[in-house]
C-alpha positions as CSV (number, residue, x, y, z in Angstrom):
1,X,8.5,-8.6,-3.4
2,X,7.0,-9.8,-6.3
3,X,9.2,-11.7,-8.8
4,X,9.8,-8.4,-11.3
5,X,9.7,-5.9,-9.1
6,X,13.5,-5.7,-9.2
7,X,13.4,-5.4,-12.9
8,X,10.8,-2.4,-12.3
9,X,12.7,-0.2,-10.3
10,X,13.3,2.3,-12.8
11,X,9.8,2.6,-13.9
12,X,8.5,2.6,-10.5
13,X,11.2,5.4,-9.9
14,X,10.1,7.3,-12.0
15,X,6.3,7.1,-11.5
16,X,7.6,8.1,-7.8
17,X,5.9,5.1,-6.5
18,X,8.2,3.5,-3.3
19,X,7.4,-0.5,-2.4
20,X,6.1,-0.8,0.9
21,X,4.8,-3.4,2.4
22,X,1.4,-1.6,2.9
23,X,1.1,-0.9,-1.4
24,X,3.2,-4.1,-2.6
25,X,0.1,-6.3,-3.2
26,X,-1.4,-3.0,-5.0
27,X,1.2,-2.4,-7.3
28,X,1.5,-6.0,-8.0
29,X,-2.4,-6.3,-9.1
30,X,-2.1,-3.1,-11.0
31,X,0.8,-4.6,-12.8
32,X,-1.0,-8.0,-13.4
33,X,-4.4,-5.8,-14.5
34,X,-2.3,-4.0,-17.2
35,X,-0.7,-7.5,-18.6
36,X,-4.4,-9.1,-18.5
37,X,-2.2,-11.9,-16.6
38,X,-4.2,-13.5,-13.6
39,X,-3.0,-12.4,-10.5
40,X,-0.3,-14.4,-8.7
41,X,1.0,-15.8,-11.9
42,X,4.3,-14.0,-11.5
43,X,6.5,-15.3,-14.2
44,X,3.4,-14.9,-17.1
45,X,2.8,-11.2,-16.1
46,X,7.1,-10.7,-16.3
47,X,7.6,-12.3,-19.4
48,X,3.9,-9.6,-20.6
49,X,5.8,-6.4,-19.1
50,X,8.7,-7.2,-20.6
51,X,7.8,-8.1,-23.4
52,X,5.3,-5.3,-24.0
53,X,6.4,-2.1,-22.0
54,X,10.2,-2.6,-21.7
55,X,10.5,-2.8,-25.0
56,X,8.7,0.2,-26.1
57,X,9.4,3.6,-24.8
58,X,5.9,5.2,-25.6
59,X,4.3,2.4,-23.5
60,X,6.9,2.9,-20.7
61,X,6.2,6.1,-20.4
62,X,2.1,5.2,-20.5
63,X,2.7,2.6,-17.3
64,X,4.7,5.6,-15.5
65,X,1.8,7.7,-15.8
66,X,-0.7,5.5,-15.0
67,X,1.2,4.2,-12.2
68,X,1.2,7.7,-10.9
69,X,-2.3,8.4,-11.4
70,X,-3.1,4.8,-9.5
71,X,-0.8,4.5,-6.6
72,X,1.2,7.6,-6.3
């Protein structure tokens, strides 16, 4: 798994949205796209989400509904 996805498992709960091997790398490009971090760069897009949808409940609740809307 990707280096935040442990740190994710709430918000990923509650989009619905299970890792699997066959949606891992979609999830983690979707998570990149929304931090405008390249993807790969694991630790820049972390530092982004938590920074900037941990920390605010209105976005969290923006990335659980787009996550449904995108992978779920």
């Amino acid at each position: 798994m990707s280096c935040y996805f442990r740190h994710m498992k709430d918000i990923l709960s509650q989009a619905g949205v299970m890792v699997t091997p066959e949606n891992k790398r979609q999830i983690d490009q979707f998570f990149h796209k929304l931090t405008g971090v390249d993807y790969k760069d694991c630790p820049a897009a972390w530092k982004k989400l938590k920074q900037d949808v941990l920390a605010d409940e209105r976005k969290r609740r923006d990335v659980v509904r787009k996550l449904k809307s995108t992978i779920g």
